[in-house]
ZAMARGU-4260 file (C-alpha; in steps of 0.2 Angstrom, whole numbers, plus 5000, padded with zeros to 4 digits):
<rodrens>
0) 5109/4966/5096 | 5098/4977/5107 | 5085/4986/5095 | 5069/4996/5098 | 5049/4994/5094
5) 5043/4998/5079 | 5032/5011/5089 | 5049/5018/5099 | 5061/5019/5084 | 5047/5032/5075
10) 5045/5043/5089 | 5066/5044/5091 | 5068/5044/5070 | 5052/5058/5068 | 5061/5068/5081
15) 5077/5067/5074 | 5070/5072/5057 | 5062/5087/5065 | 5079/5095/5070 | 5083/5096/5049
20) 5066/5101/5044 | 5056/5113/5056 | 5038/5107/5045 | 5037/5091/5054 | 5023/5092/5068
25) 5019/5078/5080 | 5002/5074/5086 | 4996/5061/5098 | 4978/5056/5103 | 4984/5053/5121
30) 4993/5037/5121 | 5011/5048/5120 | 5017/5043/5136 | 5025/5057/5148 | 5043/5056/5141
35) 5039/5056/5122 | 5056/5061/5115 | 5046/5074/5103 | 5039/5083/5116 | 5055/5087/5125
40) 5064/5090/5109 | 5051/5099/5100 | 5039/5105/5112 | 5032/5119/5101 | 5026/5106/5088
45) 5020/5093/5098 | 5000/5093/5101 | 4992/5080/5113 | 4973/5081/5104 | 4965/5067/5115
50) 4952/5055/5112 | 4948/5065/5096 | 4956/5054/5081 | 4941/5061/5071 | 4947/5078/5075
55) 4964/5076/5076 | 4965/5070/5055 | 4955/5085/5051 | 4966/5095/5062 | 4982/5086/5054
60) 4973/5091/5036 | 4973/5111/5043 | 4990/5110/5046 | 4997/5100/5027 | 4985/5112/5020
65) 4997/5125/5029 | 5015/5116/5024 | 5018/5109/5038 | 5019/5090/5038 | 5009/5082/5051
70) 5011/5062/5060 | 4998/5058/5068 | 4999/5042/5082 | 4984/5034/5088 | 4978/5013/5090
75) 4978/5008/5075 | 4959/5002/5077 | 4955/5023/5079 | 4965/5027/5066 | 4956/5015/5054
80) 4941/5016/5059 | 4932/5029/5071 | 4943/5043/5060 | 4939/5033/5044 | 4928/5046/5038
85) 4941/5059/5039 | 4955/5049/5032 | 4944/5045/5016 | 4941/5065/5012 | 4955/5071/5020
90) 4969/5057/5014 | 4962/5049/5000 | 4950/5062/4989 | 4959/5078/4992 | 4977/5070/4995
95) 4981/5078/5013 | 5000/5074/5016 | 4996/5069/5032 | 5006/5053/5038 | 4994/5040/5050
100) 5006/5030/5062 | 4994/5017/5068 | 5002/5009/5084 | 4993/4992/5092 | 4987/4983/5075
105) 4982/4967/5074 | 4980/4962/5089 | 5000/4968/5097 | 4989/4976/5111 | 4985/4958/5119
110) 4975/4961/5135 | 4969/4978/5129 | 4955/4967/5119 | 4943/4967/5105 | 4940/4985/5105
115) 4958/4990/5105 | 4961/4976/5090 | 4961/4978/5073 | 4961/4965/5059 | 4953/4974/5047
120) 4964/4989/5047 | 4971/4987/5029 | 4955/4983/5022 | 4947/4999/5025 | 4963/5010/5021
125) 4967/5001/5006 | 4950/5005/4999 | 4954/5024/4998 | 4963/5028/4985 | 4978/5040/4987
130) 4984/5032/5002 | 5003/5024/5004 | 5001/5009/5017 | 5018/5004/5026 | 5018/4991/5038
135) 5038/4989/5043 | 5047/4975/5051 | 5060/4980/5065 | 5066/4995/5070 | 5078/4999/5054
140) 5066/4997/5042 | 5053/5008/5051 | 5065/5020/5053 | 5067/5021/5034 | 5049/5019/5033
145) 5047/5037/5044 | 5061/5044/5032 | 5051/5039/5016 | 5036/5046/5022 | 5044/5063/5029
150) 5052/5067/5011 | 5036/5062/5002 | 5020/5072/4998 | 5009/5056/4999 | 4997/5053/5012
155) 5003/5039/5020 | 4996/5025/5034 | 5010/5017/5044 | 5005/5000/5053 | 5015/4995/5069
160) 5015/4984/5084 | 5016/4989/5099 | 5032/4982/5111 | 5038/4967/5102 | 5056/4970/5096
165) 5066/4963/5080 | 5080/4964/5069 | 5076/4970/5050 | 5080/4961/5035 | 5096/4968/5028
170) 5094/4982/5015 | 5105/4989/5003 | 5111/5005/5010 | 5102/5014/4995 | 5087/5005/4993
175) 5068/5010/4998 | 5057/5001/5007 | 5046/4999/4992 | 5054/4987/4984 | 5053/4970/4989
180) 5063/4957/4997 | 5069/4940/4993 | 5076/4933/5006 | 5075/4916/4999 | 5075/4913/4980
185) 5077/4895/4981 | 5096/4894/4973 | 5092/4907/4959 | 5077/4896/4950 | 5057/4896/4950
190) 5050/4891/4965 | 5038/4879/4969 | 5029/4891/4983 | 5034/4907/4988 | 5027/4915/5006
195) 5024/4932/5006 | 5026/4942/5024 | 5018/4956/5028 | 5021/4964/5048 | 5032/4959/5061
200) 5026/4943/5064 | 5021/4935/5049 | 5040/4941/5045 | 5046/4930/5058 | 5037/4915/5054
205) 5041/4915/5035 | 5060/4915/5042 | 5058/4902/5053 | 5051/4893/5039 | 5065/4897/5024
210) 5079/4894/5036 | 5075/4874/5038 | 5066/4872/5019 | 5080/4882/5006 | 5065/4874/4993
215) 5052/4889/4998 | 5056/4907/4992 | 5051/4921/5005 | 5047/4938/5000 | 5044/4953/5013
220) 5034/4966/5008 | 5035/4983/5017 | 5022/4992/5006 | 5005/4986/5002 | 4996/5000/4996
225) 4985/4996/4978 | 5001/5004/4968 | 5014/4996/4977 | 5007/4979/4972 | 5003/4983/4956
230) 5023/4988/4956 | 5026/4969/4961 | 5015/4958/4952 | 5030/4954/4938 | 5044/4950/4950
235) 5031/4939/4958 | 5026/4931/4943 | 5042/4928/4940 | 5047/4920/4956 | 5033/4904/4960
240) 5019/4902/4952 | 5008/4896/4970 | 5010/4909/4984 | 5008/4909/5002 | 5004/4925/5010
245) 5008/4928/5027 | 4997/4942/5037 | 4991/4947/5054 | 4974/4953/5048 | 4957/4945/5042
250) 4956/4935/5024 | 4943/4947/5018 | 4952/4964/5010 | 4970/4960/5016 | 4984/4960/5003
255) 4981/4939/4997 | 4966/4947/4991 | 4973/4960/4978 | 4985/4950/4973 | 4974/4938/4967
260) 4966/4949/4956 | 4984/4955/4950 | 4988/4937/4946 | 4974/4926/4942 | 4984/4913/4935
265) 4992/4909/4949 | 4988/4901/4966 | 4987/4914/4981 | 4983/4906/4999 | 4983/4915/5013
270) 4988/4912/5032 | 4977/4923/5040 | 4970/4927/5059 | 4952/4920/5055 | 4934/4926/5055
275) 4934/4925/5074 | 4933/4939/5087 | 4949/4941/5095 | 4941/4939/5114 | 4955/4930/5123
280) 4964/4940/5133 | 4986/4935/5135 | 5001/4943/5125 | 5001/4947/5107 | 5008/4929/5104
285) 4994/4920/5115 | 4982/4931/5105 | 4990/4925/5088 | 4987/4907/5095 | 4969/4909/5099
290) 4965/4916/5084 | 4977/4900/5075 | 4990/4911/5066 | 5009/4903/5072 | 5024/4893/5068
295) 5014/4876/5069 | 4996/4879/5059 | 5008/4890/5045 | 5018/4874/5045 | 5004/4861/5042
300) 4996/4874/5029 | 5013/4874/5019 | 5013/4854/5021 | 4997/4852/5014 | 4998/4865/4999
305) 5015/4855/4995 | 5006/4839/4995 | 4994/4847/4985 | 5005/4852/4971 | 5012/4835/4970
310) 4995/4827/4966 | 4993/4840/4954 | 5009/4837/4945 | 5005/4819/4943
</rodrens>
C-alpha cells in the first residue's frame, strides 16, 4: 500500500479542507518547499513568514483573533521552543485557535543534527495549559488528526516526522482520534504489561512486539495533551496494572510521566531516547540507535520487567 508522510498527508488534507472552508490560512516559516499543494491551490492564503516562528504565532494569533483559522508549519524544535514564548500567551493563556504543525520532532531530521532535534518538545507544550497535543501515526490518522483540529476551536500542537512512511492502525470509520487504541488486549482479560505508543515509531515497535507475544496488550495513543490523559487513566487501569510506555522524547516531562501521577498505583516504565545529546549524524533510525531507542533494547527492557513481575509474584 503506497501511503504518504505524516508531513505530506497534512499539507494534501489542509488544502483539501480549505476548498470547504475559506477560514483555513496556511503559513510556513520557510521550509514549504516550491510545490506546496496550498500555495498552488490557495495562493491567497498561503503566507511564507521566514525564519520568524516567534513572529509567525503572534501573526497566526492576529488572524484567529480575526476568524480565520491559522496552521502554522515549522521544525518542531522552533515551534517548541524559540516560539515558546508566544505559544504560552498566545495558545495557552488566551486560547488562540491557532493549530502548530511541528514537522522534524524527535529526531526524524537525522543529519540535520542537534539543533534541528527535539526530545523535549512535549514537555514544554504540555506544561501550557489550553493546548491539545496530537502526535499521529501514518498518514490516515494524521489526516483525521488535521480534520479534528480544523473543526475545533482548541489550540492545538501537532507532532510529525519528517519522510518516514506508515500504515495507520485501523479506526472505526466514526471514531476520533482521541480515543484510544487497543490493539492487543491479551484475549479479552487483564494484562500482565501493557506498552503504551506514542509517535510513529514507538508505534512500530510496540507492533512488532505484540504480534510475536499475544500475552502483552498494546495501546496507541494519538493524543497526550493533560486532558486527554486524564480521559484515559480508567480504560488504563483497567487494562494492566505495569505499563510500558513507548516514546521518541526524553524521560523528563514526556507522557510516562503524567501518567504516573494519574495512576500511582501502578508501575509506569518508560522506553525513552536518553539524557544524551543526539550528536550522531545518520537517518532517523541510526539516530534512534545512537541514542538506544529500537526493536532490541525495548525487547530486553520488556524481558527484564517480566522477569521482574515474576519474582514479585513469588
Amino acid at each position: 500500500m503506497t501511503t504518504l508522510s505524516g508531513r505530506d498527508a497534512y499539507k494534501d488534507e489542509l488544502s483539501k479542507l480549505a476548498h470547504a472552508d475559506e477560514r483555513i490560512i496556511c503559513m510556513e516559516a520557510d521550509l514549504g518547499g516550491k510545490n506546496h499543494p496550498f500555495q498552488k491551490q490557495h495562493p491567497d492564503r498561503f503566507y511564507n513568514v521566514g525564519i520568524a516562528e516567534l513572529a509567525g504565532i503572534d501573526m497566526a494569533a492576529g488572524l484567529a483573533e480575526a476568524g480565520y483559522v491559522p496552521f502554522f508549519s515549522t521544525f518542531a524544535s522552533f515551534a517548541a521552543l524559540r516560539a515558546s514564548e508566544s505559544i504560552k500567551l498566545a495558545m495557552g493563556y488566551m486560547g488562540k485557535n491557532i493549530k502548530v504543525v511541528a514537522a522534524y520532532g524527535g529526531v526524524s531530521g537525522g543529519w540535520f543534527g542537534t539543533t534541528h532535534h527535539t526530545l523535549e518538545d512535549i514537555a514544554v507544550i504540555q506544561s501550557f495549559q489550553n493546548i491539545r497535543i496530537a502526535s499521529p501515526h501514518g498518514e490516515e490518522e494524521t489526516r483525521r488528526v488535521i480534520r479534528e483540529a480544523a473543526a475545533s476551536q482548541e489550540p492545538y500542537y501537532i507532532r510529525l516526522s519528517r519522510n518516514d512512511t506508515f500504515v495507520s492502525l485501523g479506526r472505526p470509520e466514526e471514531a476520533s482520534c482521541r480515543e484510544l487504541l487497543l490493539q492487543n488486549s491479551a484475549g479479552g482479560g487483564r494484562s500482565s504489561l501493557c506498552l503504551i505508543s506514542v509517535g510513529e515509531q514507538a508505534t512500530e515497535l510496540c507492533k512488532t512486539i505484540v504480534e510475536g507475544n499475544p500475552s502483552i496488550a498494546h495501546v496507541h495513543l494519538c493524543y497526550i495533551d493533560v486532558d486527554s490523559l486524564k480521559s484515559y487513566s480508567t480504560m488504563l487501569a483497567a487494562i494492566a496494572d505495569r505499563f510500558l510506555v513507548v516514546e521518541e522524547h526524553r524521560a523528563t516531562g514526556g507522557t510516562a510521566s503524567y501518567l504516573a501521577l494519574l495512576l500511582p498505583q501502578h508501575e509506569i516504565h518508560v522506553h525513552h531516547c536518553g539524557e544524551h545529546w543526539p550528536v550522531y549524524g545518520g537517518s532517523h533510525t541510526e539516530v534512534l540507535e545512537y541514542l538506544g531507542f529500537g526493536l532490541e533494547p525495548l525487547r530486553k527492557q520488556i524481558s527484564q520487567l517480566e522477569e521482574a513481575g515474576v519474582a514479585h509474584d513469588l
